[in-house]
N, C-alpha and C positions, 0 to 999 in steps of 0.2 A: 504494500500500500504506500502510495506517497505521503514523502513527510513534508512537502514544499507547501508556500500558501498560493489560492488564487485570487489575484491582486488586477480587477479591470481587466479579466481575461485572459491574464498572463500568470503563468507559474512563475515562482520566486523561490530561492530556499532560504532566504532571511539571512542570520546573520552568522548561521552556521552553528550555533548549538541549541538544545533542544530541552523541553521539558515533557516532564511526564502528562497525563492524564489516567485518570482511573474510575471503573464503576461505581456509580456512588451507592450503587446498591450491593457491590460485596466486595469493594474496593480492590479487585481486581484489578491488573497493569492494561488498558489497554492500547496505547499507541504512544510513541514518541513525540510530539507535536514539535515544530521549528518553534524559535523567538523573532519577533518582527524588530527590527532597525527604527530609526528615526526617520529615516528613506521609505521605509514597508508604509508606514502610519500615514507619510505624507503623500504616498502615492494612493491609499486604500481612502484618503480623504477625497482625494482630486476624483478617484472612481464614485465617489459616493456625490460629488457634486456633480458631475457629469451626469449622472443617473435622473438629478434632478430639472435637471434642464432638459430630458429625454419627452418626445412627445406622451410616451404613457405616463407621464407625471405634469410635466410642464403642462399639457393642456387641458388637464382637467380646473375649470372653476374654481373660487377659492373656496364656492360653499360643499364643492363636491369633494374638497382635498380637508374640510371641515369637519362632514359630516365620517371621511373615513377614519379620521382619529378619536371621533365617536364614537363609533362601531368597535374601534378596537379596547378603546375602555371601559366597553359595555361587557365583551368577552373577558376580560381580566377580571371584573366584579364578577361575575358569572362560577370562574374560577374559585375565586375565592370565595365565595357562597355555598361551592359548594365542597368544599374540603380541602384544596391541593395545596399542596404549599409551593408558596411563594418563595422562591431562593433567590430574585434580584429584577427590580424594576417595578414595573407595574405602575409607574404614573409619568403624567408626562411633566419634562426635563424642566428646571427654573433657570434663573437666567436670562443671557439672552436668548437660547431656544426657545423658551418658554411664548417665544413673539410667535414663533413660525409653527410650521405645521408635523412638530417632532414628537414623538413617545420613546419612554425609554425600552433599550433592548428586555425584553422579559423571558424568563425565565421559569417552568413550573417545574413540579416533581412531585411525584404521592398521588397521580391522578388517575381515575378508573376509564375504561373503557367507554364509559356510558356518561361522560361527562362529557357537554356544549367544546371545553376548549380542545379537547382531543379527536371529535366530532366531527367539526367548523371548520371551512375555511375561514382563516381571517384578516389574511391579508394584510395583515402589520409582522410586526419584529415579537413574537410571543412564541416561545419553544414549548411545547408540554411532552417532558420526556418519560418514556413507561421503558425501563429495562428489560429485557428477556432474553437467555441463550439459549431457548428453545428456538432453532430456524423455523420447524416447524407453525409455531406457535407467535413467530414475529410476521410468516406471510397472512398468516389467522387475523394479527390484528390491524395489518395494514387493507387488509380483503374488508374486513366491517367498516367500510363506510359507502356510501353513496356518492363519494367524486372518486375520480380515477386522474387525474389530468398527468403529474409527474411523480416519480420515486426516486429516492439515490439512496442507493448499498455501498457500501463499503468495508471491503475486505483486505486481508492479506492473502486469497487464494481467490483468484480471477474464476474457477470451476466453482465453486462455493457461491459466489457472488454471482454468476451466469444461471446457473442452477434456482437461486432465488428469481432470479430477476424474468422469469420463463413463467410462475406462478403469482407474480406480482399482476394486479386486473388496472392497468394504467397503461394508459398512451405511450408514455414514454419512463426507461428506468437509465439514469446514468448510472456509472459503475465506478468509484473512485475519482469522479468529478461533478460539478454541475455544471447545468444550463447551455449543454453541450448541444449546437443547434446547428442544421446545415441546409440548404434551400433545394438539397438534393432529398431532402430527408423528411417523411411525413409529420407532424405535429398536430395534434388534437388528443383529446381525453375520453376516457371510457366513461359508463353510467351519466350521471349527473353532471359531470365536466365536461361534454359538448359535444354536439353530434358531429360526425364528416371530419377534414381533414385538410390543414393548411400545407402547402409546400408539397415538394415529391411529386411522384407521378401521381398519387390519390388524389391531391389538390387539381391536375389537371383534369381527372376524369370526372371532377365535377363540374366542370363546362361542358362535358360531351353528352350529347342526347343519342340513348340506343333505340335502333332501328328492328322490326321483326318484317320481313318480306313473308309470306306463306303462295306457292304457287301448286296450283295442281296441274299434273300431268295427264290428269285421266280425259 
């Protein structure tokens, strides 16, 4: 698995050494993670502005970029209402962000299956993480829901992570990356995350109209 970060698209291995992370449910070792430079932060900044100036953000109104950090603090009370804890965030930023249309990165852990945040899409910065080294029992809980749109696995055995990624019910699964996208390549979601098919050859066949001729010989 790679240890490098991705930075605006581009891999990086930072600054060359590495910290641990570990399960916080049995505090298991599991990956080596890089450390980001003063250069990592300033370029993941410059990505994160650029982002914002991108038409999927830049052109939405200001009451429509309003009402989504409402929506996302509606799912965070939700959370919290209904048992998970909270490990970091959960309100939005003071300061000066506190002008603009920011919420903090969040965070859950302790959360059930059948909880709104684990649910939900919500389309902010809100993680709800459920551990399990049952593979079996991790394609179970990413299979309960009603959107399909993307997945990413990540492994240190590429068969492992191919193997998932075959019973995974989503459009798309990256594999030790994200948001890995090609205009050769189809994009669209299963179930509830959208019918048909942008890009690739699918996205063409839905300009084509099929034809049935029937002729008889007799």
């Amino acid at each position: 698995m790679r240890s490098d970060m991705l930075i605006g698209g581009e891999w990086t291995a930072g600054s060359g050494t590495t910290f641990t992370t570990v399960n916080p449910a049995t505090g298991e070792v599991l990956a080596e993670l890089p450390e980001a430079t003063e250069a990592d932060v300033d370029a993941a900044v410059r990505a994160a502005a650029r982002a914002f100036t991108s038409p999927e953000w830049g052109g939405l109104l200001p009451a429509a970029r309003g009402e989504q950090i409402a929506q996302t603090a509606r799912y965070v009370a939700l959370g919290n209402y209904e048992g998970a804890e909270l490990l970091t965030g959960g309100n939005r930023p003071e300061g000066d962000l506190a002008k603009g249309f920011f919420y903090e990165p969040t965070v859950f852990a302790g959360e059930r299956q059948d909880m709104w945040i684990a649910r939900e899409e919500i389309f902010g910065p809100v993680l709800a993480v459920m551990p399990d080294d049952d593979p079996e029992e991790l394609v179970a809980l990413a299979n309960d829901s009603e959107y399909g749109l993307a997945a990413a696995i990540w492994s240190r055995d590429i068969g492992t992570g191919n193997r998932l990624a075959r019973h995974v019910k989503t459009g798309t699964v990256w594999i030790n990356m994200m948001q890995g996208l090609d205009a050769a390549a189809a994009w669209g979601g299963m179930k509830s995350s959208g019918l048909g098919r942008e890009m690739g050859w699918e996205a063409i066949e839905a300009y084509t109209e099929v034809k049935s001729v029937w002729t008889s010989l007799a």
